[in-house]
N, C-alpha and C positions, 0 to 999 in steps of 0.2 A: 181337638188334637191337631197341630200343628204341621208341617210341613218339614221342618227342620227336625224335629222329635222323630218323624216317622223315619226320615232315612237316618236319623242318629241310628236308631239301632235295627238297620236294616244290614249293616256287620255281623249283629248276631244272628239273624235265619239265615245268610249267607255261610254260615259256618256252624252249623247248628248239631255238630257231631263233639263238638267241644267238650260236652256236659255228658259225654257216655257215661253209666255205672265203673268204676275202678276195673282194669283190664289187669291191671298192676306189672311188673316186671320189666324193666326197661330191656333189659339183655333180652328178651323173648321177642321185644319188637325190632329188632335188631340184624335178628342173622335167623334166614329160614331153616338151618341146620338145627334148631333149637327144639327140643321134644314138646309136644305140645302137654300141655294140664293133662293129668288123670283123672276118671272120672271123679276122685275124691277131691279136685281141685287142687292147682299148683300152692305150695305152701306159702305162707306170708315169710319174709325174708325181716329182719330185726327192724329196720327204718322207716317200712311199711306199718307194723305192728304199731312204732311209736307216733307214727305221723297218723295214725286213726285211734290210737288210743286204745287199744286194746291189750288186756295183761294178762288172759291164759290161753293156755294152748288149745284147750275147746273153743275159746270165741275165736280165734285164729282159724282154725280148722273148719271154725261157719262160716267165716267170714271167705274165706276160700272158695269155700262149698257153693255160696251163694255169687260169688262172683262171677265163678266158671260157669255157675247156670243162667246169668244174666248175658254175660257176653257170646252164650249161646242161643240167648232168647228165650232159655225154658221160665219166662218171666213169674208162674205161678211156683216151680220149684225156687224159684232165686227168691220171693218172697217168705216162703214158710223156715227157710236158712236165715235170712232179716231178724224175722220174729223170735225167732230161737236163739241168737244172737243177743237181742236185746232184753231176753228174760234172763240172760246168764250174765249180762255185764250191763245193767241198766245202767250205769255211771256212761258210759261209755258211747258218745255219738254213733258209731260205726254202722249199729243193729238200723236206727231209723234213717240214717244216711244211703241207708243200701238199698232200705225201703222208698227213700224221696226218689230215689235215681232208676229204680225200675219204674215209680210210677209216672215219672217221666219220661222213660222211654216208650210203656205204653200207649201212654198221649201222641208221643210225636210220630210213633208210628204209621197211626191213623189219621192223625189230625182231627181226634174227637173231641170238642168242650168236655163234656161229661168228667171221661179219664184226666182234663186240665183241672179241672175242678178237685177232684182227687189230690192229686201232685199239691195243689196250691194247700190243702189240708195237712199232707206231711210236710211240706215246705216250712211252715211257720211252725209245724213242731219241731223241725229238726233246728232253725234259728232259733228259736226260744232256747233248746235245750243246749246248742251250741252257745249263746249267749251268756250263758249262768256258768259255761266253763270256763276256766279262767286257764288250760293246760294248751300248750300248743297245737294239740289233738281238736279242742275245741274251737281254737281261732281258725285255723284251717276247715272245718268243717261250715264254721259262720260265712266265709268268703264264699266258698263254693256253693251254700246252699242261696247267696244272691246271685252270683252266677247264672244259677239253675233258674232263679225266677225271671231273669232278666231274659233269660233264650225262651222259657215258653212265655212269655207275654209281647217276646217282640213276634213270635211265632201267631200269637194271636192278633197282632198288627196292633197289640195296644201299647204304641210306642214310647209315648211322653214316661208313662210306667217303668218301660222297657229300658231307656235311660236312666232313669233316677237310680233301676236296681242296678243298675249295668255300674254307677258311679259311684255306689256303696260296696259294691262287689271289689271295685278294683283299687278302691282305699283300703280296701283290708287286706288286702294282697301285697299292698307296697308295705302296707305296716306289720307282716307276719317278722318280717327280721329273720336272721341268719337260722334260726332253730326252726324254720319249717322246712330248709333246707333247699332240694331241684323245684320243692312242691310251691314254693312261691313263684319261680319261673314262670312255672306256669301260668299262673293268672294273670302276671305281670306281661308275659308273651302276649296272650291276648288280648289284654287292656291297651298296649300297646300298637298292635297288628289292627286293629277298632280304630285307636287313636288316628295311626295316619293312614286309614281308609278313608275316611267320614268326608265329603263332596267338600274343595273349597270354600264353596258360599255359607257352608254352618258352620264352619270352625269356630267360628267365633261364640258358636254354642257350646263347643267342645273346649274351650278355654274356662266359659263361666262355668260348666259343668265339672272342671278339674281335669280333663283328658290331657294327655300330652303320650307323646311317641311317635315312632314311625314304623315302618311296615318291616323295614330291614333289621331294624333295633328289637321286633317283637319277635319276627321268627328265631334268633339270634338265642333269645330264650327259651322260645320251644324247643329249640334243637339239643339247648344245655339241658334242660328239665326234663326232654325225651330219653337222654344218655344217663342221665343222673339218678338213674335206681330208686326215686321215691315211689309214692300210693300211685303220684299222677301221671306216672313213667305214658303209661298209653293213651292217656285223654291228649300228651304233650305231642307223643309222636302223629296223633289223629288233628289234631289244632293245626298241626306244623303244616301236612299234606294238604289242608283242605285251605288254606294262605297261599301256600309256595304255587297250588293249582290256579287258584283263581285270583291273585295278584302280584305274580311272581313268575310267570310261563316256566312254572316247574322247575328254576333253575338250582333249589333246595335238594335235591332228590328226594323230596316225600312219597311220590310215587314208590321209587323202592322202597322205602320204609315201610310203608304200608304191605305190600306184595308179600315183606318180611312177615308182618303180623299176619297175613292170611294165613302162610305156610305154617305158623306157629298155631295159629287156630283155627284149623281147616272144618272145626263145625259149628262157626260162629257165620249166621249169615248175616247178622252186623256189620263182620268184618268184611267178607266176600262184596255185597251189595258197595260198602265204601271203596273197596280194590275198583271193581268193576267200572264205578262211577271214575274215579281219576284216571280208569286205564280209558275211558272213554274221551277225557280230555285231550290226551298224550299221545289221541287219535290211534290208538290199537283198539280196531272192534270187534277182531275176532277176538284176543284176549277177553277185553270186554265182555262177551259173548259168555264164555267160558267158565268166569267172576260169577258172573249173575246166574249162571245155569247155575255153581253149584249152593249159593245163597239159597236160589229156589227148591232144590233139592233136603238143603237143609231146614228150610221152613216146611219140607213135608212131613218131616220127623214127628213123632209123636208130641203133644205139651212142646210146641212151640209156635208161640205169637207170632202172627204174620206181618211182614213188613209189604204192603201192596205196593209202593214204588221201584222195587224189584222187577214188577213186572211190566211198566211201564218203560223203564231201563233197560230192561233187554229187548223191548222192541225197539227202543231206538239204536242199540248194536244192530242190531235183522237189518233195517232200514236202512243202516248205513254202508251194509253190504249189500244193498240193490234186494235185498231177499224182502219185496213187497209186498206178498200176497202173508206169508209170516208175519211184517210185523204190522203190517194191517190189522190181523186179525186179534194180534194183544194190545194193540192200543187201544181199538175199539173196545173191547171186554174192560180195559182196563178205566178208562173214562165210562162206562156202564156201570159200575159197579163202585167206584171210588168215589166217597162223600168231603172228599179235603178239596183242597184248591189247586196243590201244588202238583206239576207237569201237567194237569190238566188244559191249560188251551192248548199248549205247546203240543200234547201227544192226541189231541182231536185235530187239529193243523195238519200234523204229519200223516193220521190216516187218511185224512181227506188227500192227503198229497198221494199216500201211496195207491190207493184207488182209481187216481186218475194217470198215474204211471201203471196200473194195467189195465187201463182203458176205459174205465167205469165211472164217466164224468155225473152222473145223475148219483151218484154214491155219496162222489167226491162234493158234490155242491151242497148235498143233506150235511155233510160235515165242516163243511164250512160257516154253515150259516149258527151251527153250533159252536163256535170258535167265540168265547166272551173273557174280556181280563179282567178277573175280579182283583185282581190287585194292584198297586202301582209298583208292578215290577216290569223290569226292560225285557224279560221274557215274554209274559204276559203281554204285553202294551204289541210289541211286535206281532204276535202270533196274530193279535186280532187286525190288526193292522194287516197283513199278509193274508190272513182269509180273506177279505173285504177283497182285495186286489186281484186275488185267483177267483174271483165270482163272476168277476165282470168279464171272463173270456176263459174258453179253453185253453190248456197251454200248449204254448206254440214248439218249435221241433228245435229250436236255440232254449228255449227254458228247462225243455224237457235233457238236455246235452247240460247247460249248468246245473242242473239238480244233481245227474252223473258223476259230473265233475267234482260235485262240492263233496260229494260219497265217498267219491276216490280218496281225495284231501282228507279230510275227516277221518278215514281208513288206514289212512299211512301209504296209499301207494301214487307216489307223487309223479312219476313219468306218467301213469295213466290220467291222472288231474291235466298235466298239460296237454296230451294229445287230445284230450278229449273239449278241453276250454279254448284251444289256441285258436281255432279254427271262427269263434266267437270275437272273439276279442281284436280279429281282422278284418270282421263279419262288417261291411262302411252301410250296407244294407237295412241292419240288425238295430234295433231299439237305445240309444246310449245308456238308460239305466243296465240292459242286457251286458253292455260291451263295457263297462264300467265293471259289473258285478264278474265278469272272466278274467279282466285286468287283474282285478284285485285278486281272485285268486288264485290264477295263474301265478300273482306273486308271491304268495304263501306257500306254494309247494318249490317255488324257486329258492326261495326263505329258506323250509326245510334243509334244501340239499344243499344250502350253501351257495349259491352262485349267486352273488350277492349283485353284481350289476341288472343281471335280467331283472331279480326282485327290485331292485328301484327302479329300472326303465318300467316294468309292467305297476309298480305302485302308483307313477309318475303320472299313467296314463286314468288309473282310476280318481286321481286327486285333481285334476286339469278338467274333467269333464267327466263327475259321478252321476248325472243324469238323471238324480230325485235326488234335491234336497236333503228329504227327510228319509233318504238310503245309507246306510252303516258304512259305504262303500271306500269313498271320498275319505273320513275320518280316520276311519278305521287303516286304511293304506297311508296316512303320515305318521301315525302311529309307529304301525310295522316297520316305516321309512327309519324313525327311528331306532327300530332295533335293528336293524342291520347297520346303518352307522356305528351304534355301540359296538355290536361284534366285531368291526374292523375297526376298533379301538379312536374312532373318530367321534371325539367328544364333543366338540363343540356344536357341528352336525348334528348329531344326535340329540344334542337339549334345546336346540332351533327348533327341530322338528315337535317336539315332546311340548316343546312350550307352544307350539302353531297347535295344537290340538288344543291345548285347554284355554285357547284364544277365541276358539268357538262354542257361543252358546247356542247354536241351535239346536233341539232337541229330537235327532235323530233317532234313528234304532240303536239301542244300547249306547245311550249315551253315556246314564250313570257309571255303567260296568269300563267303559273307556275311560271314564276321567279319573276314576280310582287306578286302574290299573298304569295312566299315566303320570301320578302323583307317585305312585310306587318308582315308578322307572326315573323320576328324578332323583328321589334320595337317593337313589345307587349311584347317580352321578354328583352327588355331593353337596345339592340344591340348598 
């Protein structure tokens, strides 16, 4: 398995909300004023009906039934609505489709083989039986059920796979033609948004594979195919948010869009857990907070699967409000008890962190040593990276003040980021990775508020002298350097800088997640 294959479709776990069960109703993700589904489920609307193929008003009324219970999690009732489904309109993709798509929600929720195993059984039924339809019901159901295989095989790091479906998926996508309507958008969004993510150095994998597009070009379509009232109204508006979040600094409003779909579906903890995670980006932790309280409220409901990243989530809301001894005590439960990979080094890192912010270094050092990245993600890679470094010493009374700070920032509350960093960052004393990492973010909350000089004099000072190489510090502040250029309309600035970033290849902390996110910020300037 190759190198290039793996981060090919390291696009699709990065975005792995793409392939929800059918939310359906674009107007619902829309505007929180919108009455949510009834327990009998919101009705299929005519375009919906035609774009899954289905032609009476019972398999309509299942197919409803069982949606509302998937995007509520009652994953066992949204299946026996499936099956029901597909005894009444066996012609008809919709019934096994409904079924592929809980059983891969099951999977992804846990991150079980067993349940992948499953999914991969309906998967190839629902492609055969979408193959043999020749109705645009069925070429749309053929696209999206590679799609589906493409996110749980990248999900299993089995990547080289992971691309082949990923290239199958999104040739069927571009060839659905005008009669599948917003719903080809959609895929086409994402095939796209993939296309110009994927690391310079593989593109050229990405050319012999068929890929082309850009990141701007993909969202572009989400946002039509969000608006545009077909079956994939909500995978489109959920695709859009989780791009515009994490390569796009939000400048989409997906955040709102989403916040819409909560309000619309207040007992989807699907949807709450997704709110949560991007209001976490967008640096609101007590919202955040708030999201994930009621996700976990709603996964205590009766007949409803648990999604345990929830709970690893809202300790990092706690956490980010200085509330240590809280969210110590769910991350530690949460890496106890969790059999998947994901947040797990990142949320053993942080309890060991927050252990030794309340003084409990022998805690904090049993947790460190527990910190392993099994995966080659820049999350992972770092956390383990940063336990190793917190072992070799207690931390000192400037670490313990940027940890503060970075809380603040993180938090939204940006005066207190500076008062609390400044004093660092002046510190001639103090360590230069230390006074490097307060630069930098002292420039991010200067960023925030607009005071665009201070953010380049304090970026200025973390790129002149970041103080470890292999620190985010340095990179990541020419970066920023350029988005403040952009905001003051100063272009040429701005792709200087953008271009000095992916001029370095050393392999810092989150390098990949920088160099994606700086391939984005060129297309916006017209690269």
């Amino acid at each position: 398995m190759t190198r290039p294959a793996r981060l090919l479709a390291l696009v699709l776990v990065a975005a792995p909300l793409a392939g929800a069960p059918f939310a359906g109703g674009a107007a619902r993700a829309q505007a929180a004023a919108d009455a949510p589904a009834e327990a009998g489920g919101a009705a299929l609307g005519a375009a919906e009906r035609a774009a899954l193929g289905i032609e009476t008003d019972a398999g309509a009324a299942l197919y409803a039934q069982g949606r509302a219970d998937a995007l509520a999690f009652r994953l066992d009732d949204a299946r026996r609505a499936f099956r029901r489904l597909g005894e009444l309109e066996p012609r008809s993709t919709a019934g096994v489709y409904g079924l592929e798509s809980a059983a891969l929600w099951a999977s992804l929720a846990a991150e079980d083989d067993a349940a992948l195993d499953r999914f991969y059984v309906l998967n190839d039924s629902l492609a055969d039986l979408a193959d043999r339809a020749s109705t645009p019901a069925g070429r749309l159901a053929a696209a999206t059920a590679r799609l589906h295989r493409a996110i749980a095989m990248g999900r299993q790091e089995r990547y080289a796979r992971a691309g082949l479906a990923f290239r199958d998926a999104c040739g069927r996508f571009r060839d659905l033609g005008a009669a599948a309507g917003p719903d080809a958008d959609f895929g086409r969004g994402v095939c796209e948004v993939a296309a110009g993510a994927i690391p310079r150095q593989y593109r050229f994998l990405a050319r012999l594979l068929g890929f082309s597009g850009s990141v701007a070009g993909g969202l572009e379509r989400l946002d039509a195919a969000g608006r545009g009232g077909g079956a994939l109204a909500a995978e489109s508006v959920i695709g859009l948010a989780i791009s515009d979040a994490t390569l796009n600094e939000r400048r989409g409003g997906g955040v709102a869009r989403v916040e819409a779909l909560a309000d619309a579906h207040p007992d989807s903890p699907l949807v709450a857990y997704l709110e949560g995670y991007l209001l976490l980006l967008d640096r609101r932790a007590e919202d955040a907070e708030a999201a994930f309280r009621r996700a976990r409220a709603a996964l205590d409901a009766p007949g409803v699967t648990d999604i345990p990243l929830v709970d690893a989530n809202l300790g990092i809301a706690l956490f980010r409000q200085d509330r240590f001894d809280e969210a110590r005590e769910l991350l530690e439960a949460f890496v106890r008890t969790y059999r998947g990979p994901s947040l797990v080094a990142q949320s053993t890192l942080m309890a060991g962190v927050a252990a030794e912010m309340e003084g409990d270094r022998r805690r904090a050092e049993a947790l460190y040593r527990r910190v392993r990245a099994t995966r080659d993600y820049d999350s992972d890679l770092s956390a383990e990276r940063e336990a190793e470094r917190r072992l070799e010493a207690p931390m000192t009374a400037s670490e313990r003040a940027l940890l503060l700070g970075k809380n603040a920032f993180d938090a939204g509350r940006y005066d207190d980021a500076v008062r609390v960093l400044q004093p660092i960052v002046t510190g001639a004393d103090l360590p230069a990775v230390d006074r490097a990492e307060a630069a930098y973010r002292t420039g991010r909350a200067y960023q925030a508020t607009e005071r665009w000089a201070d953010a380049l004099r304090h970026f200025t000072l973390a790129i002149d002298n970041p103080g470890d190489p292999l620190a985010k510090w340095g990179p990541w502040a020419l970066y920023h350097t350029g988005e403040v250029y952009e905001a003051q309309g100063q272009t040429a600035e701005a792709r200087e800088a953008y271009e000095g970033v992916l001029d370095n290849e050393t392999e810092f902390d989150y390098h990949k997640s920088l160099e994606q996110r700086t391939r984005a910020a060129l297309e916006r300037l017209g690269r």
